[in-house]
TIZAMI-491806 format. One record per residue (C-alpha): x, y, z; residue in three letters. Coordinates in pm, whole numbers. Example, Ala and Ser with C-alpha at 12.3 -4.5 7.8 and 13.67 -1.06 7.14 Angstrom:
# residues 2
+--------+--------+--------+--------+
!     c1 !     c2 !     c3 ! residu !
+--------+--------+--------+--------+
!   1230 !   -450 !    780 !    ALA !
!   1367 !   -106 !    714 !    SER !
+--------+--------+--------+--------+
END
This chain:
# residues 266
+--------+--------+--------+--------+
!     c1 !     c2 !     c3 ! residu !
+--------+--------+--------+--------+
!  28573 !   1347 !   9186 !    UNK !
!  28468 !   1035 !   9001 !    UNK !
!  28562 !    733 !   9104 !    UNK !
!  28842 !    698 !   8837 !    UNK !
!  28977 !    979 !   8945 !    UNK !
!  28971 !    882 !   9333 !    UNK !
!  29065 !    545 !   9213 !    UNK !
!  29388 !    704 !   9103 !    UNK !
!  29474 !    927 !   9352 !    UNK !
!  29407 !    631 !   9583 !    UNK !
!  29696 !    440 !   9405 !    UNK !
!  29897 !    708 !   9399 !    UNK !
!  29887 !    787 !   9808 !    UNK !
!  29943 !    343 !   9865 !    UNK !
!  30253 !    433 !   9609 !    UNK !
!  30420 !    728 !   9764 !    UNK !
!  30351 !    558 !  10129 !    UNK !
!  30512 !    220 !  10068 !    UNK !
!  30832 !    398 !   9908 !    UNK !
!  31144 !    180 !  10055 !    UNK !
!  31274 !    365 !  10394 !    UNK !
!  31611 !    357 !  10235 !    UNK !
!  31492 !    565 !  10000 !    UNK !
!  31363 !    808 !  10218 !    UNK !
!  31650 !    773 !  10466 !    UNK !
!  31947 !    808 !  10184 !    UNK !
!  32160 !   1078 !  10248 !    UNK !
!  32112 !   1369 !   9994 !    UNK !
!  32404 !   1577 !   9870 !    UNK !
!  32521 !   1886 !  10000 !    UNK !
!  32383 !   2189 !   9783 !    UNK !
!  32662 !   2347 !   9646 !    UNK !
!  32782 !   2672 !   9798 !    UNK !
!  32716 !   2930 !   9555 !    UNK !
!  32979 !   3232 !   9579 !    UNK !
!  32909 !   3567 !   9710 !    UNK !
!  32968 !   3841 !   9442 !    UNK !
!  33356 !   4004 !   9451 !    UNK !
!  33321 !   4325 !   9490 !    UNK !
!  33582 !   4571 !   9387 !    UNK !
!  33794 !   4724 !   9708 !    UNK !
!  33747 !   5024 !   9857 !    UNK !
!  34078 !   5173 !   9634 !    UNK !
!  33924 !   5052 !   9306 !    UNK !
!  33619 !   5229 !   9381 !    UNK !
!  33823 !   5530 !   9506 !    UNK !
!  34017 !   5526 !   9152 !    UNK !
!  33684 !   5477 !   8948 !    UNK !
!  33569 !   5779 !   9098 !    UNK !
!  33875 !   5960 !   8916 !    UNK !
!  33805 !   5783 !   8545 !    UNK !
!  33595 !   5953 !   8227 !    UNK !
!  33185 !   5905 !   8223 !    UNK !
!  33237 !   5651 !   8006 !    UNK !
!  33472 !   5390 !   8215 !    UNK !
!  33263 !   5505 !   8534 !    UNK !
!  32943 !   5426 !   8360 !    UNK !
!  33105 !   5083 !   8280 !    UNK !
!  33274 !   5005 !   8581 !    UNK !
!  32993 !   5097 !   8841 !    UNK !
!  32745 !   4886 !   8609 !    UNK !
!  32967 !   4603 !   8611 !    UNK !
!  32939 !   4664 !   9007 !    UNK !
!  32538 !   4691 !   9014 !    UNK !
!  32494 !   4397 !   8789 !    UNK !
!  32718 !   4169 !   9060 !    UNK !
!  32495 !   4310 !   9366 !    UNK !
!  32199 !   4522 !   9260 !    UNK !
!  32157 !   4574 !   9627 !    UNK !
!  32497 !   4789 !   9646 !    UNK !
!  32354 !   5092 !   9714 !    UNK !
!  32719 !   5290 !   9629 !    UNK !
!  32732 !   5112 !   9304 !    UNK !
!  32373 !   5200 !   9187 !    UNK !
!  32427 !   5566 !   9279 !    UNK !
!  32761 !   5542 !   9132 !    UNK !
!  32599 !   5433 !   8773 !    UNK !
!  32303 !   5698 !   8780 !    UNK !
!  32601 !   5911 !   8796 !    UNK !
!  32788 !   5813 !   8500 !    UNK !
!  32491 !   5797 !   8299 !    UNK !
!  32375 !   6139 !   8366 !    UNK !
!  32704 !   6267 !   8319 !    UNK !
!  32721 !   6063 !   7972 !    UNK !
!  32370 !   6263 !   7909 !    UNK !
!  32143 !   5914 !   7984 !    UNK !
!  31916 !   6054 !   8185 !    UNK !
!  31646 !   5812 !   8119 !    UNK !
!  31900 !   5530 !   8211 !    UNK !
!  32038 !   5787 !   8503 !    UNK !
!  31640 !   5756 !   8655 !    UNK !
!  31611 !   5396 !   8576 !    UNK !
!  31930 !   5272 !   8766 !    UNK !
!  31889 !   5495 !   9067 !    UNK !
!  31541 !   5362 !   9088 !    UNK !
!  31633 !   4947 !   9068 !    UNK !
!  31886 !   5052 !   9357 !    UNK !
!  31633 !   5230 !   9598 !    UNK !
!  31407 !   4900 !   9574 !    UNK !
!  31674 !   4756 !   9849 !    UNK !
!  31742 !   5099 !   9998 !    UNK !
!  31445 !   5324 !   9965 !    UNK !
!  31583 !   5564 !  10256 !    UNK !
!  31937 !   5634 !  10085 !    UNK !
!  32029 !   6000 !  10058 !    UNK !
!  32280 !   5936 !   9763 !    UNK !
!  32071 !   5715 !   9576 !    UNK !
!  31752 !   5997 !   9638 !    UNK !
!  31976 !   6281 !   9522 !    UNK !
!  32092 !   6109 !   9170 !    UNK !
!  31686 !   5991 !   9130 !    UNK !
!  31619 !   6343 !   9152 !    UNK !
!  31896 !   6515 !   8951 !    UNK !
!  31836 !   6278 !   8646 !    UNK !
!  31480 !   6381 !   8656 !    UNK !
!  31594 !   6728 !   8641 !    UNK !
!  31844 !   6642 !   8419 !    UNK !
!  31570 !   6484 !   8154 !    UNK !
!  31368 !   6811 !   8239 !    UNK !
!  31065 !   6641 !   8454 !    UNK !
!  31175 !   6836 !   8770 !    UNK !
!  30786 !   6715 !   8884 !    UNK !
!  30934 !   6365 !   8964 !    UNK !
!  31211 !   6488 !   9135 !    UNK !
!  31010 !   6659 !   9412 !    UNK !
!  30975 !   6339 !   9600 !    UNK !
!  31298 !   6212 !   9574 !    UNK !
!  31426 !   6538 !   9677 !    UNK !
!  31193 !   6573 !   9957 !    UNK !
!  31244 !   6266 !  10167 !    UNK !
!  31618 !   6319 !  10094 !    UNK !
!  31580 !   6670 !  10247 !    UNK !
!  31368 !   6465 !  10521 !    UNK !
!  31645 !   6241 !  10601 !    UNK !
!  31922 !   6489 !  10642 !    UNK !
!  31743 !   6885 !  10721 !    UNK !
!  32134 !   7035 !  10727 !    UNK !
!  32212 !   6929 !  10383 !    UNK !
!  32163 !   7186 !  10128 !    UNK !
!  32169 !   6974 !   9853 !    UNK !
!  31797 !   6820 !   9805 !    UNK !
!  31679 !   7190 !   9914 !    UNK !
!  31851 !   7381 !   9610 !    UNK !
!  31742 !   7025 !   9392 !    UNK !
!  31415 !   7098 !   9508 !    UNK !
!  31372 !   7450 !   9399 !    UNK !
!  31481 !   7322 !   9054 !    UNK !
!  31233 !   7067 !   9026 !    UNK !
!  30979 !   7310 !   9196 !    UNK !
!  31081 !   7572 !   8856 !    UNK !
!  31054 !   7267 !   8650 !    UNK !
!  30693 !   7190 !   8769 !    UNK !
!  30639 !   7573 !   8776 !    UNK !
!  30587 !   7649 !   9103 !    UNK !
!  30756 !   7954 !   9180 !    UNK !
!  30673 !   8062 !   9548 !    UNK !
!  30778 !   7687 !   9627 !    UNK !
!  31080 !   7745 !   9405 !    UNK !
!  31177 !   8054 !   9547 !    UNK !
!  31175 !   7901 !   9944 !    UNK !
!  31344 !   7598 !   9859 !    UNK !
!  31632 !   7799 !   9703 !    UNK !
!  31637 !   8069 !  10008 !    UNK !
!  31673 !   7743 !  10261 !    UNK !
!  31980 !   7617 !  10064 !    UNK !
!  32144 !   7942 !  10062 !    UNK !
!  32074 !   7987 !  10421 !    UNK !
!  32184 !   7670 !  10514 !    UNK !
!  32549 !   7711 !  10276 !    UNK !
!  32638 !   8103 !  10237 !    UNK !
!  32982 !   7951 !  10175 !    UNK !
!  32864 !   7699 !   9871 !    UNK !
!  32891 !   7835 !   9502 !    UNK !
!  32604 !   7602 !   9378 !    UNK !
!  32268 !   7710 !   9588 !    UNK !
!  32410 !   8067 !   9479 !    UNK !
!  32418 !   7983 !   9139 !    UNK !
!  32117 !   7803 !   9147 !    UNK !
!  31904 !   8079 !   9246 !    UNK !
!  32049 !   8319 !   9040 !    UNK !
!  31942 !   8154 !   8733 !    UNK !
!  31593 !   8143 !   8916 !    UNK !
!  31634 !   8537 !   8898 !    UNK !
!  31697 !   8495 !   8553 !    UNK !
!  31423 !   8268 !   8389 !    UNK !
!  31195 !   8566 !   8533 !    UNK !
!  31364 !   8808 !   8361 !    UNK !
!  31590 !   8989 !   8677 !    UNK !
!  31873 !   8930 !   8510 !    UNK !
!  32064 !   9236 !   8736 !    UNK !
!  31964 !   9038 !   9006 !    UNK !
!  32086 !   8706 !   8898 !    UNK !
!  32413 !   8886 !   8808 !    UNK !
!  32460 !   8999 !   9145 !    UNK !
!  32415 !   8644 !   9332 !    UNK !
!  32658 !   8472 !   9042 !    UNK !
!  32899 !   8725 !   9132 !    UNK !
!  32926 !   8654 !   9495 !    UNK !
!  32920 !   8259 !   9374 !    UNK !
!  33249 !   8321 !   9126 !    UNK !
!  33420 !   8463 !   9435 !    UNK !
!  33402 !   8126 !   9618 !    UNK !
!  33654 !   7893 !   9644 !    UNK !
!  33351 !   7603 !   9545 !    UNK !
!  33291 !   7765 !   9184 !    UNK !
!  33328 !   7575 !   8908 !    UNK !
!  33386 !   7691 !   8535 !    UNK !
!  32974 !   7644 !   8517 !    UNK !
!  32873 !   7914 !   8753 !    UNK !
!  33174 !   8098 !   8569 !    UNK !
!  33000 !   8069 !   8237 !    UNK !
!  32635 !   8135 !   8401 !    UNK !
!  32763 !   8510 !   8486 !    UNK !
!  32918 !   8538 !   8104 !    UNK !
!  32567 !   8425 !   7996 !    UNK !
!  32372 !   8660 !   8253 !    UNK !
!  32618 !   8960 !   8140 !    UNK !
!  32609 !   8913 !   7772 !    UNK !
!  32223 !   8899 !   7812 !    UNK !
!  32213 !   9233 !   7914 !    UNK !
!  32363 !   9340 !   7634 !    UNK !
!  32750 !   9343 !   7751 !    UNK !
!  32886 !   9096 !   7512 !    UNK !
!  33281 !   9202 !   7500 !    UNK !
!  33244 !   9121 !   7910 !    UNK !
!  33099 !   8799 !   7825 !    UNK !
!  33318 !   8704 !   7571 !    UNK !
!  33637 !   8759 !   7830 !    UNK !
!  33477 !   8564 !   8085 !    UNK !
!  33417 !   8312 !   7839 !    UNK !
!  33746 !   8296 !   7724 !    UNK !
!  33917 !   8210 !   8023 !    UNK !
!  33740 !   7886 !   8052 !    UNK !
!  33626 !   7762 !   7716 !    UNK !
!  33800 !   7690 !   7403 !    UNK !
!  33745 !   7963 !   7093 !    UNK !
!  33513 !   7741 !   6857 !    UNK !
!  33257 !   7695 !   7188 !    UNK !
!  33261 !   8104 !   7272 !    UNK !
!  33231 !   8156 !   6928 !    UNK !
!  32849 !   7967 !   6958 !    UNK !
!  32805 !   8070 !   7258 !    UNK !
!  32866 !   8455 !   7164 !    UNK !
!  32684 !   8360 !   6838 !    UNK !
!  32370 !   8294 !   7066 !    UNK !
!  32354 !   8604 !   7231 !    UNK !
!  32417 !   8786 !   6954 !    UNK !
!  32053 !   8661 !   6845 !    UNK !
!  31925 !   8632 !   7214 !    UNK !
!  32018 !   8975 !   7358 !    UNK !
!  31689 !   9143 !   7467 !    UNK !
!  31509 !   8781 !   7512 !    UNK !
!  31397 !   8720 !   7828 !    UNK !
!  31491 !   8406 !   7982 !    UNK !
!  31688 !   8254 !   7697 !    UNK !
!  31917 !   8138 !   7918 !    UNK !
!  31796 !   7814 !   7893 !    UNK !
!  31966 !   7706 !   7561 !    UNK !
!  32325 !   7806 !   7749 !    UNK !
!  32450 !   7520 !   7941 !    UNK !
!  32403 !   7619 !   8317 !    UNK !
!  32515 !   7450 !   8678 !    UNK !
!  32150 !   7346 !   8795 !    UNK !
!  32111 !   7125 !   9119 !    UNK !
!  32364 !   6999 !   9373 !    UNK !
!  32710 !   6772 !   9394 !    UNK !
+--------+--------+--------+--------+
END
């Protein structure tokens, strides 16, 4: 330091330490109290729950951007936006919330159904794992996880995951449904068939395993059995593309990809 320098800082120290003690001893003001974020009450999240994508999607990111630590708000949004088709914004927001709650079996489950979702089943494997960690009698990250196992081609690993959900929910319509259309992208469609049909006799089916056995049936070349199980669920302009599809698909193996299919768990 040269002796300017020191000559300053010198100066500086005499000023700070001969600052009037009233100074120093004035009282300072309170900060002021800054407000915790109002969260919406348990009912209003109850009734979001029952609104479109759309108002979900705005209503649980209203939530997250008040508390980006509430955990039910950030799964809540991933939600919306994957059911809005966001995947990429599905990932991101499930991702922000697990910073604060990295162990969360909600927010792990929407992290890995938006990857699967977006078709990168490869980053869902972890998600799905340590959510299948957390809770080992929940089907739900097992049949996730032989979906992102398909995804990331891994078949044997596929195959298991799938066989644990179903063993762990013979009751559920989803782990059914979700192996069956592992049957099919290899081509058994006859065996895929047979596991949708035991899923469409469950009380848990939804009109997406419905239209997965219309899709397996018409690819076998049934299409007027198809196009009645189709009916009952869909209006006539979407069985008309549908039918239109396997009228060009019939004999393709594995085309059931371009159909719209129930892959993963609620």
């Amino acid at each position: 330091m040269c002796r300017n320098q020191a000559l300053v800082a010198t100066l500086l120290t005499a000023l700070l330490a001969s600052a009037p003690a009233a100074a120093a001893d004035a009282p300072k003001p309170a900060p002021a109290a800054v407000a915790a974020p109002v969260k919406a009450s348990p009912q209003q999240r109850t009734e979001a729950r029952r609104l479109d994508p759309l108002a979900q999607a705005a209503f649980w990111g209203a939530e997250f951007e008040r508390d980006p630590a509430d955990a039910e708000a950030g799964a809540g949004l991933a939600k919306a936006l994957r059911n809005l088709g966001r995947n990429d914004e599905a990932a991101e927001a499930a991702t922000k919330a697990l910073v604060a709650h990295p162990e969360n079996e909600d927010l792990l489950l929407e992290l890995a159904r938006a990857h699967i979702a977006r078709g990168q089943g490869f980053y869902a494997i972890d998600p799905a794992r340590k959510a299948a960690s957390l809770n080992p009698r929940d089907w739900r990250p097992l049949t996730l996880l032989g979906v992102a196992y398909e995804q990331a081609q891994r078949d044997d690993e596929a195959d298991a995951a799938h066989r644990q959900a179903m063993a762990l929910a013979p009751n559920e319509a989803t782990p059914l449904a979700n192996y069956a259309m592992h049957l099919a992208a290899k081509g058994d469609l006859a065996g895929a068939e047979a596991q949708l049909r035991r899923a469409v006799a469950l009380p848990s089916a939804g009109i997406q395993v419905r239209q997965n056995l219309a899709l397996v049936v018409g690819l076998q070349g049934r299409l007027p059995e198809a196009e009645k199980l189709a009916r009952a669920d869909l209006p006539p302009e979407l069985v008309d593309n549908n039918l239109a599809y396997l009228r060009a698909a019939t004999g393709q193996a594995g085309a059931n990809r371009t159909w719209d299919s129930v892959r993963g768990g609620r």
